[in-house]
PDB file of N, CA, C and O in Angstrom:
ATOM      1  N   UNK A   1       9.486   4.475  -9.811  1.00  0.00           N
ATOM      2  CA  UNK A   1      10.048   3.182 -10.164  1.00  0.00           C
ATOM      3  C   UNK A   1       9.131   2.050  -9.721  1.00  0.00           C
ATOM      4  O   UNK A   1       9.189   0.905 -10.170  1.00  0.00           O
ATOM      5  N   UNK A   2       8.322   2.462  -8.841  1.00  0.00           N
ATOM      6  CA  UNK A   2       7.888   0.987  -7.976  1.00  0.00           C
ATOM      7  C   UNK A   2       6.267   0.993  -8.924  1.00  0.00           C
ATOM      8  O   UNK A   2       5.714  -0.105  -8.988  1.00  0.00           O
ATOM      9  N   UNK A   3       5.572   2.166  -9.607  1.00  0.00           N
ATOM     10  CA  UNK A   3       4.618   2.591  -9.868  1.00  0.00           C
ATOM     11  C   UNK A   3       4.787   1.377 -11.343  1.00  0.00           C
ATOM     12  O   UNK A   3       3.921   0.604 -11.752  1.00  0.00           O
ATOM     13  N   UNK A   4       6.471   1.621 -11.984  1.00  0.00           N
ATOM     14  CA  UNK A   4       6.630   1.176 -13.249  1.00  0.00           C
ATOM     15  C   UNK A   4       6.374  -0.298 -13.435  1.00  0.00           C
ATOM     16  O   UNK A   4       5.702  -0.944 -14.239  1.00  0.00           O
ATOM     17  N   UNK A   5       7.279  -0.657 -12.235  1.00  0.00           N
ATOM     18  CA  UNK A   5       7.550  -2.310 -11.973  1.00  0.00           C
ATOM     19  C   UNK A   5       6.123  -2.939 -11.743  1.00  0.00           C
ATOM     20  O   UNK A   5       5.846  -3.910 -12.447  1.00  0.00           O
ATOM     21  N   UNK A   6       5.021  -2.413 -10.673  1.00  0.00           N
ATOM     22  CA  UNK A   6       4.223  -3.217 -10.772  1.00  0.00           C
ATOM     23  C   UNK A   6       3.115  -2.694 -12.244  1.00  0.00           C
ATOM     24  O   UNK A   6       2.284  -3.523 -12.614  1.00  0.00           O
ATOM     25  N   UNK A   7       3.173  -1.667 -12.802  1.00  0.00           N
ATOM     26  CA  UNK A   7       2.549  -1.859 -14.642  1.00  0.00           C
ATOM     27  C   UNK A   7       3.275  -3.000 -15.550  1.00  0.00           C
ATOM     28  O   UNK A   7       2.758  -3.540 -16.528  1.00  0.00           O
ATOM     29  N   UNK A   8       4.689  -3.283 -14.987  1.00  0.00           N
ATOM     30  CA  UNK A   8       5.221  -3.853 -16.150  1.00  0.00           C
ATOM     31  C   UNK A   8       4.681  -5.366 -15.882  1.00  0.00           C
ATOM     32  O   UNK A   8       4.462  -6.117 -16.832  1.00  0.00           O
ATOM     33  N   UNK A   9       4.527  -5.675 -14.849  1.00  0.00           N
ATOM     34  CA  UNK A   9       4.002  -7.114 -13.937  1.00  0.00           C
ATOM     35  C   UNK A   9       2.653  -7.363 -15.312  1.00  0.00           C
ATOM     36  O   UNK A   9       2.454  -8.316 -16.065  1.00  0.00           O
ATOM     37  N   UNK A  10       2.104  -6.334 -15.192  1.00  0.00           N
ATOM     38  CA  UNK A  10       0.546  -6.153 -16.011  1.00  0.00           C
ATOM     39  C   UNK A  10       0.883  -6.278 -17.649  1.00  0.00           C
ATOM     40  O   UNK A  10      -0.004  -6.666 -18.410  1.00  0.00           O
ATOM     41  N   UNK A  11       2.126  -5.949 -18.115  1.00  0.00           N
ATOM     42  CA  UNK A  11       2.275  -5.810 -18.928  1.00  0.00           C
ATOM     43  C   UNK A  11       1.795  -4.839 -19.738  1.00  0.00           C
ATOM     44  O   UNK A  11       1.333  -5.044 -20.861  1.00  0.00           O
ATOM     45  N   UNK A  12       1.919  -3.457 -19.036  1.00  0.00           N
ATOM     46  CA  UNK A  12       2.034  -1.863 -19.283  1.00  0.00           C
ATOM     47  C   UNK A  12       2.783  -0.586 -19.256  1.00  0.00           C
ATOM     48  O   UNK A  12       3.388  -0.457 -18.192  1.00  0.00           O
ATOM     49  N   UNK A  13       2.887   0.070 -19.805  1.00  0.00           N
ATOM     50  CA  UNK A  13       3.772   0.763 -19.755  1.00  0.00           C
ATOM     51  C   UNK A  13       2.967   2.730 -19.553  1.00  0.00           C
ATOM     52  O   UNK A  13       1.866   3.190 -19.854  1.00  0.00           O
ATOM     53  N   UNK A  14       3.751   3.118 -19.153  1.00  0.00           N
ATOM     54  CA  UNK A  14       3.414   4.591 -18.704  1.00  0.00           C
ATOM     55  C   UNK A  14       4.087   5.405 -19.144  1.00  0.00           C
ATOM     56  O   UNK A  14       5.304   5.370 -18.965  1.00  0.00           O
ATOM     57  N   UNK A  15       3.404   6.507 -19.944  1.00  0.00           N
ATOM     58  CA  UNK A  15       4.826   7.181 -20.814  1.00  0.00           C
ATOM     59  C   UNK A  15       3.818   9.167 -20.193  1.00  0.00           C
ATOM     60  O   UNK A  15       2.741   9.750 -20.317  1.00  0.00           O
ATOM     61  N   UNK A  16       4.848   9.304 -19.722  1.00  0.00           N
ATOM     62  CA  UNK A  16       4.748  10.752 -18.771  1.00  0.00           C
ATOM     63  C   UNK A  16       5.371  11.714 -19.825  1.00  0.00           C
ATOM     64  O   UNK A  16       6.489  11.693 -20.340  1.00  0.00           O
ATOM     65  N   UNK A  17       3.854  12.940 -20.073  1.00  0.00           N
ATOM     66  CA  UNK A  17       4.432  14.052 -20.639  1.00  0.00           C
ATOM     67  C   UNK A  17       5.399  15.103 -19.889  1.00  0.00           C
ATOM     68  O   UNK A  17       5.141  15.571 -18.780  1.00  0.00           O
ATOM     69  N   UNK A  18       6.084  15.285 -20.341  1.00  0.00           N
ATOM     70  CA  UNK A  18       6.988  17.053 -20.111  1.00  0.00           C
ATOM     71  C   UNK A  18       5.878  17.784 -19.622  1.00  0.00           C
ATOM     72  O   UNK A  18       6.351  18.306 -18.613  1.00  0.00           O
ATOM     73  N   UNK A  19       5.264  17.973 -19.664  1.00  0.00           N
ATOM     74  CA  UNK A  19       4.302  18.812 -18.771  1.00  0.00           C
ATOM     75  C   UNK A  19       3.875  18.277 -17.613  1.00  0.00           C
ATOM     76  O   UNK A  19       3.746  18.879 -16.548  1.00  0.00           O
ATOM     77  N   UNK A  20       3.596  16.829 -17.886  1.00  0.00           N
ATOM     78  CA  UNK A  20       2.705  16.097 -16.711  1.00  0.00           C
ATOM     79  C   UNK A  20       3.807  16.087 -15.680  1.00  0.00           C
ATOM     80  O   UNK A  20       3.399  16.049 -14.519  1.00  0.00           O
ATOM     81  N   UNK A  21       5.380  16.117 -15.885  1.00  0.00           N
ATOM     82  CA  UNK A  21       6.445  15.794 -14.945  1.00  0.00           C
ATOM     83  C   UNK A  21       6.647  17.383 -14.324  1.00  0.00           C
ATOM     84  O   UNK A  21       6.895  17.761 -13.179  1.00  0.00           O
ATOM     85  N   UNK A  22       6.434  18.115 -15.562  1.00  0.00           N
ATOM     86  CA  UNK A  22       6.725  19.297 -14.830  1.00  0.00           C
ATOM     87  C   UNK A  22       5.795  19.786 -13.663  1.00  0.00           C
ATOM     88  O   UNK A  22       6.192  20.609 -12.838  1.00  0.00           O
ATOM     89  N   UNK A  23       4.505  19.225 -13.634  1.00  0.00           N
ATOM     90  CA  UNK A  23       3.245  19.773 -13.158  1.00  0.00           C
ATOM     91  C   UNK A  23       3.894  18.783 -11.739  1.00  0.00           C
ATOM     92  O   UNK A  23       4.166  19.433 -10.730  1.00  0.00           O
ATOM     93  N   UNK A  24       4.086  17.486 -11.709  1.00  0.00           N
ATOM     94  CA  UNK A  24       4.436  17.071 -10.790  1.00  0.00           C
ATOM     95  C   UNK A  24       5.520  17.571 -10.235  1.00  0.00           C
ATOM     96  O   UNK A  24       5.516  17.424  -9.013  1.00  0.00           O
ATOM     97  N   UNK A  25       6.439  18.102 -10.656  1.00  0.00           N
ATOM     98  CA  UNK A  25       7.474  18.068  -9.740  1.00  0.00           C
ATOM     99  C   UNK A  25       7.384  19.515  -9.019  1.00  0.00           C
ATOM    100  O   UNK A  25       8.111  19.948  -8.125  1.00  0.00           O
ATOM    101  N   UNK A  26       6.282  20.143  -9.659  1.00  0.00           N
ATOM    102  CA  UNK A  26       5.675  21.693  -9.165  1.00  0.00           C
ATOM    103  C   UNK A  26       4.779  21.119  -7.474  1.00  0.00           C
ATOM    104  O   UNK A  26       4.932  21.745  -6.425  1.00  0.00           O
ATOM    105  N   UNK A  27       4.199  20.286  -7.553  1.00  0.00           N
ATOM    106  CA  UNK A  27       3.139  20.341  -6.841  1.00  0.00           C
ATOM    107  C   UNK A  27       4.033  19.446  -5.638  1.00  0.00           C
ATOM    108  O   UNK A  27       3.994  20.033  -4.557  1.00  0.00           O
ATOM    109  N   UNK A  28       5.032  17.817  -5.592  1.00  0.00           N
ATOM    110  CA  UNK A  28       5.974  17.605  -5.347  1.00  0.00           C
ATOM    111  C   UNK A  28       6.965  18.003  -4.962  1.00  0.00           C
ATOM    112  O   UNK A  28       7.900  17.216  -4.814  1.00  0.00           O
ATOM    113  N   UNK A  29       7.114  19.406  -4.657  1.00  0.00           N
ATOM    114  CA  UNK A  29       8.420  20.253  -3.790  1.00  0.00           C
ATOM    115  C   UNK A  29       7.883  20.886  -2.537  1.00  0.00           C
ATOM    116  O   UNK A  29       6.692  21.170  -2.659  1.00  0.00           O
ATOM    117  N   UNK A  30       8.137  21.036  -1.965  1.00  0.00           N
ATOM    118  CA  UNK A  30       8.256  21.927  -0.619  1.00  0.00           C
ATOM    119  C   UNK A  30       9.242  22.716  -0.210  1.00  0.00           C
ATOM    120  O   UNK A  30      10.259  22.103  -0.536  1.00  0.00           O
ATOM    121  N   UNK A  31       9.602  23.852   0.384  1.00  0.00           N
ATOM    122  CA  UNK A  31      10.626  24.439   0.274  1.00  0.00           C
ATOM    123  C   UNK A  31      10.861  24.077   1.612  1.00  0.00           C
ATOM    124  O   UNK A  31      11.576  24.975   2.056  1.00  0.00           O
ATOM    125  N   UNK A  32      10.674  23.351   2.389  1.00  0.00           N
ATOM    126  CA  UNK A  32      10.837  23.235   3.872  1.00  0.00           C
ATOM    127  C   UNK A  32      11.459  21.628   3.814  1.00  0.00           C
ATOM    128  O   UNK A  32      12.601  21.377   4.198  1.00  0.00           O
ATOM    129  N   UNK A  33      10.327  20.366   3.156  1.00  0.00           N
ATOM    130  CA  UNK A  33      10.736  19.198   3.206  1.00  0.00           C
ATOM    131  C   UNK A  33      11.469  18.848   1.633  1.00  0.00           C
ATOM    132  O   UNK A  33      11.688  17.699   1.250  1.00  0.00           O
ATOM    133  N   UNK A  34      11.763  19.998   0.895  1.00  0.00           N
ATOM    134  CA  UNK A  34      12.257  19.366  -0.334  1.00  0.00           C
ATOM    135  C   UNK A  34      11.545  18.407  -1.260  1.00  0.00           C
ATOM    136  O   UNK A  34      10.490  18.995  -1.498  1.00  0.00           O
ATOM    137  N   UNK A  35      11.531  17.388  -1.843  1.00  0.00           N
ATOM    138  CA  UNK A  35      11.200  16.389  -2.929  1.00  0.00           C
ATOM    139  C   UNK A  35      10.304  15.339  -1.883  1.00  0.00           C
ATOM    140  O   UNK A  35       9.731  14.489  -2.564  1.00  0.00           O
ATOM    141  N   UNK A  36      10.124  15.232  -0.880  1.00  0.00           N
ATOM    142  CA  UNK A  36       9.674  14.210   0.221  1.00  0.00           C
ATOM    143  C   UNK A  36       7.939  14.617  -0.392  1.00  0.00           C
ATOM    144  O   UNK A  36       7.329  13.548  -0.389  1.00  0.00           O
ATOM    145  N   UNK A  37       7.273  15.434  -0.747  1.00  0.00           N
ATOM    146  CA  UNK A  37       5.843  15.348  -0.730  1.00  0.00           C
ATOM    147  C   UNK A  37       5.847  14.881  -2.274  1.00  0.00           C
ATOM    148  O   UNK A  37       4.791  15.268  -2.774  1.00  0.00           O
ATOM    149  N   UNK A  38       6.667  14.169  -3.251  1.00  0.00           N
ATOM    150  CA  UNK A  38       6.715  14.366  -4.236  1.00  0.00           C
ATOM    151  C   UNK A  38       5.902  12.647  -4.407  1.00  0.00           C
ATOM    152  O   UNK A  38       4.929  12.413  -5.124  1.00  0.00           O
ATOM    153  N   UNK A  39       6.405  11.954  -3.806  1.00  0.00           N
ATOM    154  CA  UNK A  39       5.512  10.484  -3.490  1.00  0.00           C
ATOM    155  C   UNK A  39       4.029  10.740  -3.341  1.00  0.00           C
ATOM    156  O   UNK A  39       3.111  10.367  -4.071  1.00  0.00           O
ATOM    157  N   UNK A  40       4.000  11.415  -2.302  1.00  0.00           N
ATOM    158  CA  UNK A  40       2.477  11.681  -2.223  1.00  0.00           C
ATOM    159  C   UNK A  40       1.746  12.292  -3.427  1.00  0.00           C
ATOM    160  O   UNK A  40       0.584  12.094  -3.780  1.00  0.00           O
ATOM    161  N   UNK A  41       2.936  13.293  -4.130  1.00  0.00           N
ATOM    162  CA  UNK A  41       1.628  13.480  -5.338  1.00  0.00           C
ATOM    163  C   UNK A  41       1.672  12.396  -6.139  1.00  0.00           C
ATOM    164  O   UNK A  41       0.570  11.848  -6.152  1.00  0.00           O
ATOM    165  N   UNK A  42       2.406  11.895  -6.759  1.00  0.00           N
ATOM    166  CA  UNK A  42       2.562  10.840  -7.048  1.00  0.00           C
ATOM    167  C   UNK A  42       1.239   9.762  -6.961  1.00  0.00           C
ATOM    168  O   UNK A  42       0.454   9.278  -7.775  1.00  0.00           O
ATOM    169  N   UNK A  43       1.417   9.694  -5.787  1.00  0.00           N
ATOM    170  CA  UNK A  43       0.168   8.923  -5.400  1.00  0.00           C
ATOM    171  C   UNK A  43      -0.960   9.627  -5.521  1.00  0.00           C
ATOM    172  O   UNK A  43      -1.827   8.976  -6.103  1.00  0.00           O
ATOM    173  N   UNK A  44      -1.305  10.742  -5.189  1.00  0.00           N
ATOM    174  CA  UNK A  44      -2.786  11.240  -5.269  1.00  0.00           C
ATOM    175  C   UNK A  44      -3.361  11.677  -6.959  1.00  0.00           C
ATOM    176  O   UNK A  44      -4.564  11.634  -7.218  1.00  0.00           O
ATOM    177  N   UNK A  45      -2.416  12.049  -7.913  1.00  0.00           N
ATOM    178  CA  UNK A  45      -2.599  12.605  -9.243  1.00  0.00           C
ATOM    179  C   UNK A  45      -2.149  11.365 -10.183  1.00  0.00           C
ATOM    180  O   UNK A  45      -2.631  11.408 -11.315  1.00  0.00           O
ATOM    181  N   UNK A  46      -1.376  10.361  -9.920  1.00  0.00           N
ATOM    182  CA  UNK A  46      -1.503   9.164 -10.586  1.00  0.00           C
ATOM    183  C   UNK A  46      -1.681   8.119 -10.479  1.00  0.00           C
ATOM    184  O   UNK A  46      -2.192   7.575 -11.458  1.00  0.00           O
ATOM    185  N   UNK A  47      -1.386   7.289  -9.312  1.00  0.00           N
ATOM    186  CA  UNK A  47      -1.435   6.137  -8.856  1.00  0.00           C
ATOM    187  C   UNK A  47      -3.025   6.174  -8.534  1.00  0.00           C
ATOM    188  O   UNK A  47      -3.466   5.037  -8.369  1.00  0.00           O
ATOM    189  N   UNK A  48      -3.588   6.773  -8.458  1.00  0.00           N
ATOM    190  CA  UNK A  48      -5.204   6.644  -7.867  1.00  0.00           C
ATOM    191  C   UNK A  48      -6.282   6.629  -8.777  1.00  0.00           C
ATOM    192  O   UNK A  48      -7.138   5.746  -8.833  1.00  0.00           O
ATOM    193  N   UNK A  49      -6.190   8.003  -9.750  1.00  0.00           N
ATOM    194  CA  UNK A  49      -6.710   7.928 -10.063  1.00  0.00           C
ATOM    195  C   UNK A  49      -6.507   6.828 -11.739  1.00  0.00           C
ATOM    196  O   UNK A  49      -7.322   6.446 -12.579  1.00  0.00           O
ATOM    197  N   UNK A  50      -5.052   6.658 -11.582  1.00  0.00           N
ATOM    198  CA  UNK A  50      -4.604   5.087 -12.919  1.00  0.00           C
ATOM    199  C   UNK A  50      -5.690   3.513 -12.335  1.00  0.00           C
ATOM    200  O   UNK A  50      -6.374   2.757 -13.024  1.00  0.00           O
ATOM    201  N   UNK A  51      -5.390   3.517 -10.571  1.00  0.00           N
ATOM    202  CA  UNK A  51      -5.872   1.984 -10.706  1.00  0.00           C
ATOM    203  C   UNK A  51      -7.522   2.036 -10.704  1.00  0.00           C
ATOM    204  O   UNK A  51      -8.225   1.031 -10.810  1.00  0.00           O
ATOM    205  N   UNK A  52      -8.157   3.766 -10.526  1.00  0.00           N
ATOM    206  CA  UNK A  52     -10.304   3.308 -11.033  1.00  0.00           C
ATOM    207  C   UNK A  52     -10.303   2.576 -12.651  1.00  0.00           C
ATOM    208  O   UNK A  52     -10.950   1.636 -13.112  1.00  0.00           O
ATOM    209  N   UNK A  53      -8.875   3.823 -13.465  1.00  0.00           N
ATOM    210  CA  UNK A  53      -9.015   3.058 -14.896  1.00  0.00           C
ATOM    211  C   UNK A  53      -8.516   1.682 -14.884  1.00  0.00           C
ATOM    212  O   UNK A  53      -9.482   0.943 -15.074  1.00  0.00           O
ATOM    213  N   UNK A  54      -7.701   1.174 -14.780  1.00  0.00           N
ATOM    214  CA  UNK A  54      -7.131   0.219 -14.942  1.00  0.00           C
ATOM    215  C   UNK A  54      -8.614  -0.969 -14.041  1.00  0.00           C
ATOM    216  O   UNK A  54      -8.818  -2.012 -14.662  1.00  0.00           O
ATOM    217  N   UNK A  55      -9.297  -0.811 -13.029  1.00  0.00           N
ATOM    218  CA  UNK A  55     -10.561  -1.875 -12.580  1.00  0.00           C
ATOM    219  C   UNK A  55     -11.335  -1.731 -13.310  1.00  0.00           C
ATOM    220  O   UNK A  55     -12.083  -2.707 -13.254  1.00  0.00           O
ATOM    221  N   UNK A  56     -11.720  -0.895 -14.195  1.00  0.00           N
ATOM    222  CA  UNK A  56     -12.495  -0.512 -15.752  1.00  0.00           C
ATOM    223  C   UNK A  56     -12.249  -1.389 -16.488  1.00  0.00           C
ATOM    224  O   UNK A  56     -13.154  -2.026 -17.028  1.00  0.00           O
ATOM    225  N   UNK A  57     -10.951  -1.649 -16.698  1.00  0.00           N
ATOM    226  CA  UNK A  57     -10.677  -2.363 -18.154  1.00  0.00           C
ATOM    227  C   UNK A  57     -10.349  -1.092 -19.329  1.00  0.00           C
ATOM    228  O   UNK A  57     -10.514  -1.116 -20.549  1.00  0.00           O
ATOM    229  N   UNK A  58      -9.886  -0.132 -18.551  1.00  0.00           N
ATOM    230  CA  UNK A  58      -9.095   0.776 -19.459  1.00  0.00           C
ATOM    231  C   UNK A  58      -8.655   0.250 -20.657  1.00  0.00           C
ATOM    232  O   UNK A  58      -9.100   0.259 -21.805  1.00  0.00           O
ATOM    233  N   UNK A  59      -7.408  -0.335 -19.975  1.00  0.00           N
ATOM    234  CA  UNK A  59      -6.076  -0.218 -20.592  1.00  0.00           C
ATOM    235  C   UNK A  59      -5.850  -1.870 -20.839  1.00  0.00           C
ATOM    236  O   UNK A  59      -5.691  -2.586 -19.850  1.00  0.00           O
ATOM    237  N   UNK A  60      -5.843  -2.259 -21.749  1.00  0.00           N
ATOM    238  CA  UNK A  60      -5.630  -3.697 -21.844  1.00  0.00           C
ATOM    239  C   UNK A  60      -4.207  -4.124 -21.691  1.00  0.00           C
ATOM    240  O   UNK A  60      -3.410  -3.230 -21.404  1.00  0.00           O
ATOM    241  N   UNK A  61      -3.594  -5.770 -21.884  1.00  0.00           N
ATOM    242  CA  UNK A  61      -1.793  -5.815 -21.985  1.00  0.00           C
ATOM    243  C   UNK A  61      -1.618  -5.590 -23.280  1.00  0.00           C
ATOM    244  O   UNK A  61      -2.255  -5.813 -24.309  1.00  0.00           O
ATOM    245  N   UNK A  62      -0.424  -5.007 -22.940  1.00  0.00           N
ATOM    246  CA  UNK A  62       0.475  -4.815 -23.770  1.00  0.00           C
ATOM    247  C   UNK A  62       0.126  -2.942 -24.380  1.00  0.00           C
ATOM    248  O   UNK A  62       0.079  -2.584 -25.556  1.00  0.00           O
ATOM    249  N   UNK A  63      -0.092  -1.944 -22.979  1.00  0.00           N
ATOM    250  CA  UNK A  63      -0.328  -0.883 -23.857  1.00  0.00           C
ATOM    251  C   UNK A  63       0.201   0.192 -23.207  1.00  0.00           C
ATOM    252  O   UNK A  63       0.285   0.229 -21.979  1.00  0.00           O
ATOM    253  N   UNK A  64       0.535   0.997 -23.869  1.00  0.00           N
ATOM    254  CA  UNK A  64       0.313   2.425 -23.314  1.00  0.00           C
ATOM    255  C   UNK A  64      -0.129   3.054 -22.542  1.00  0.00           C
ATOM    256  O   UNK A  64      -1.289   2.650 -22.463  1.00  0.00           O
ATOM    257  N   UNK A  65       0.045   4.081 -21.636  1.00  0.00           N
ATOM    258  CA  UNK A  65      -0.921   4.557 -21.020  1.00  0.00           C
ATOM    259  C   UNK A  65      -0.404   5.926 -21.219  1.00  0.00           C
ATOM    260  O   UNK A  65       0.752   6.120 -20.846  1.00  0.00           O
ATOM    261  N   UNK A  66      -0.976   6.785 -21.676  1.00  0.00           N
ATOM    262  CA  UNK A  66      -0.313   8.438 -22.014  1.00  0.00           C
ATOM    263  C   UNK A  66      -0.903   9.183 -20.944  1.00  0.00           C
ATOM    264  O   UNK A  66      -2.059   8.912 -20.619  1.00  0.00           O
ATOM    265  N   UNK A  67      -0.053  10.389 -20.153  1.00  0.00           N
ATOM    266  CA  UNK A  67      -0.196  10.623 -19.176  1.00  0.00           C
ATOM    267  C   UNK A  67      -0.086  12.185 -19.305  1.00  0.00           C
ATOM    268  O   UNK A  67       1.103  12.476 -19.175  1.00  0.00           O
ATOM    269  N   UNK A  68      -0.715  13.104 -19.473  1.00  0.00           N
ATOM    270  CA  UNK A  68      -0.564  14.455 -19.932  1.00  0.00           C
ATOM    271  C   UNK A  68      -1.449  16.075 -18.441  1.00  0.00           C
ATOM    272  O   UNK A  68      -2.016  15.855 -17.371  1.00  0.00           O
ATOM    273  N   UNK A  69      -1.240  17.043 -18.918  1.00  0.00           N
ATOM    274  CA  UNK A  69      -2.159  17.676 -18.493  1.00  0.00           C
ATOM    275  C   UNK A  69      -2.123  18.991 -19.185  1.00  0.00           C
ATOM    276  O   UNK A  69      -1.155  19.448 -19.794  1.00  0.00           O
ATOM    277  N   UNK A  70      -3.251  19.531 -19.028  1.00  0.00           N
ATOM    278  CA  UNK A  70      -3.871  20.521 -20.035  1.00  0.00           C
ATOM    279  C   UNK A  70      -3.320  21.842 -19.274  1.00  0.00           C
ATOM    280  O   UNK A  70      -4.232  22.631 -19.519  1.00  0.00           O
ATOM    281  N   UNK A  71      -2.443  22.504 -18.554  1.00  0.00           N
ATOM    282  CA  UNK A  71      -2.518  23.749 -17.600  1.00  0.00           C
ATOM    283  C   UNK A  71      -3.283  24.540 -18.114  1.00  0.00           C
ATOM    284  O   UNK A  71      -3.759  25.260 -17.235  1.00  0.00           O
ATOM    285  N   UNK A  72      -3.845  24.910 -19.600  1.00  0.00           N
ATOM    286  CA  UNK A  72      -5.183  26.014 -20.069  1.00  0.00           C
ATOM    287  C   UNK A  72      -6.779  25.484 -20.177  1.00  0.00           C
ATOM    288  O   UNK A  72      -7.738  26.249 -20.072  1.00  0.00           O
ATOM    289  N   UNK A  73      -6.899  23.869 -20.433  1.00  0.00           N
ATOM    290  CA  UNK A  73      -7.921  24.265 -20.182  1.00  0.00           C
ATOM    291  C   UNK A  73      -8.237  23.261 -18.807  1.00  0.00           C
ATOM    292  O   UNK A  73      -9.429  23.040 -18.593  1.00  0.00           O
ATOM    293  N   UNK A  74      -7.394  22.745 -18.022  1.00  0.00           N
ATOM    294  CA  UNK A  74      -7.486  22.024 -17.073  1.00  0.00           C
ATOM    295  C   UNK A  74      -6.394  22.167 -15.728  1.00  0.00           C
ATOM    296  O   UNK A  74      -6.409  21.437 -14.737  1.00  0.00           O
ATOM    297  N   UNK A  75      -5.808  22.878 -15.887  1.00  0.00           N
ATOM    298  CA  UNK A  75      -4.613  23.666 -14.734  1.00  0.00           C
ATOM    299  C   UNK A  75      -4.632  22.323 -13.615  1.00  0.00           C
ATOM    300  O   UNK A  75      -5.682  22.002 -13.059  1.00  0.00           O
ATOM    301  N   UNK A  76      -3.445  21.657 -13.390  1.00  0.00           N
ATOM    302  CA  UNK A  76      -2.944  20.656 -12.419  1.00  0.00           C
ATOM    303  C   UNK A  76      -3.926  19.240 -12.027  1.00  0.00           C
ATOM    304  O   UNK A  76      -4.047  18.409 -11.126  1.00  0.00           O
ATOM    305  N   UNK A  77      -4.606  19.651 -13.560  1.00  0.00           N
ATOM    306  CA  UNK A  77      -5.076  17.915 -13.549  1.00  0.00           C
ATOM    307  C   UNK A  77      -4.620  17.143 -14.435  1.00  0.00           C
ATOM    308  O   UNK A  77      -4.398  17.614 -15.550  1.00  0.00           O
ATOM    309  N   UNK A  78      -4.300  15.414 -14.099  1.00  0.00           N
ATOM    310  CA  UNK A  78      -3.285  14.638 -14.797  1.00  0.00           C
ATOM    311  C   UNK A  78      -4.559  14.129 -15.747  1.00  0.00           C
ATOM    312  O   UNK A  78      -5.550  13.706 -15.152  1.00  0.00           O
ATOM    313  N   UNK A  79      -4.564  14.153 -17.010  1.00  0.00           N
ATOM    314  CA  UNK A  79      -5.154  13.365 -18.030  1.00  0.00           C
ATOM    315  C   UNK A  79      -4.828  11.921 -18.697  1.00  0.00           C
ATOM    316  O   UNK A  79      -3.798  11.918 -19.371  1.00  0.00           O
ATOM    317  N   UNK A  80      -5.282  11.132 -18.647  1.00  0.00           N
ATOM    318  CA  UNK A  80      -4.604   9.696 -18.680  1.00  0.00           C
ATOM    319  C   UNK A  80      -5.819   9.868 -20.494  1.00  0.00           C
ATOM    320  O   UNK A  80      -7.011   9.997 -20.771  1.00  0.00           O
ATOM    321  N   UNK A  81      -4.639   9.766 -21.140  1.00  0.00           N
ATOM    322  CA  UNK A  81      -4.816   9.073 -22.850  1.00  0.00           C
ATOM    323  C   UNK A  81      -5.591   7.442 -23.440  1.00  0.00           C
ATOM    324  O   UNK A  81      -4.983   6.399 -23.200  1.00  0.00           O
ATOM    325  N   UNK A  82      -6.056   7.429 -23.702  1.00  0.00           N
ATOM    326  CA  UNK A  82      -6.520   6.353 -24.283  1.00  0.00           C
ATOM    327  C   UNK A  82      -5.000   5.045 -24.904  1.00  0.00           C
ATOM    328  O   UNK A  82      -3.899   5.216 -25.428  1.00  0.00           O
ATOM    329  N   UNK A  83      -5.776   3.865 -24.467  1.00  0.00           N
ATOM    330  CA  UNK A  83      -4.351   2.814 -24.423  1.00  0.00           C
ATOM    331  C   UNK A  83      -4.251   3.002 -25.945  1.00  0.00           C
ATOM    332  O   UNK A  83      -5.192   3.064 -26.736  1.00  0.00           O
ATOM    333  N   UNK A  84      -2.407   3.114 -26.315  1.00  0.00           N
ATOM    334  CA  UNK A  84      -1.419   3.013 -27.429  1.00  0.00           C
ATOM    335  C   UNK A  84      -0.821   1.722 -27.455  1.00  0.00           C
ATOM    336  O   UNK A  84      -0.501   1.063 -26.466  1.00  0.00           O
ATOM    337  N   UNK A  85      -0.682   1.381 -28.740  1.00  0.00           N
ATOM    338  CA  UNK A  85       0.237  -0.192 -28.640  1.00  0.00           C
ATOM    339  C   UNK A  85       1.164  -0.324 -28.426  1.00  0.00           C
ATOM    340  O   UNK A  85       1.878   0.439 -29.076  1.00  0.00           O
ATOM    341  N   UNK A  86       1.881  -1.195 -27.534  1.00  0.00           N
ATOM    342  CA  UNK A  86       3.071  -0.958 -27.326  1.00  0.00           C
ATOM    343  C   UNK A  86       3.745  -1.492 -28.305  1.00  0.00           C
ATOM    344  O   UNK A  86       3.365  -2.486 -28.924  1.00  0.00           O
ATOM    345  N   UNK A  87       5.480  -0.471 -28.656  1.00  0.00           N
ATOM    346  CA  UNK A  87       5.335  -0.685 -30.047  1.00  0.00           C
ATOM    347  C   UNK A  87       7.150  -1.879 -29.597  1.00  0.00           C
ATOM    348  O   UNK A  87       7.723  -2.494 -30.497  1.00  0.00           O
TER     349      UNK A  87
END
């Protein structure tokens, strides 16, 4: 939520594949602390590597940002899509 609010500040939006959530919420569990390491991936598989693109000049306002991952030919890495218009 807090990841959304400050894209929307930017006037962006983040649209998370079914895979990319599933991959997170895989890597995001612990069977000891539960959902608590789920921030941290969070942070290390999107928030990090979104704001090198975003100081690029990725993603301009008003766009998309598609958020996917490959598990065959890239296994638990987040792929960030080229900016979509927001429609």
């Amino acid at each position: 939520k807090a990841l959304q609010a400050r894209l929307q500040k930017m006037d962006l939006r983040l649209e998370v594949a079914p895979a990319a959530l599933a991959e997170l919420a895989k890597v995001g569990f612990d069977p000891v602390f539960g959902a608590r390491p789920l921030k941290r991936a969070i942070q290390q598989r999107i928030e990090n590597p979104l704001s090198k693109l975003l100081l690029e000049g990725r993603y301009p306002p008003k766009s998309v940002i598609p958020v996917g991952v490959d598990p065959v030919r890239n296994p638990g890495v987040f792929e960030f899509g080229d900016a979509l218009a927001m429609g």
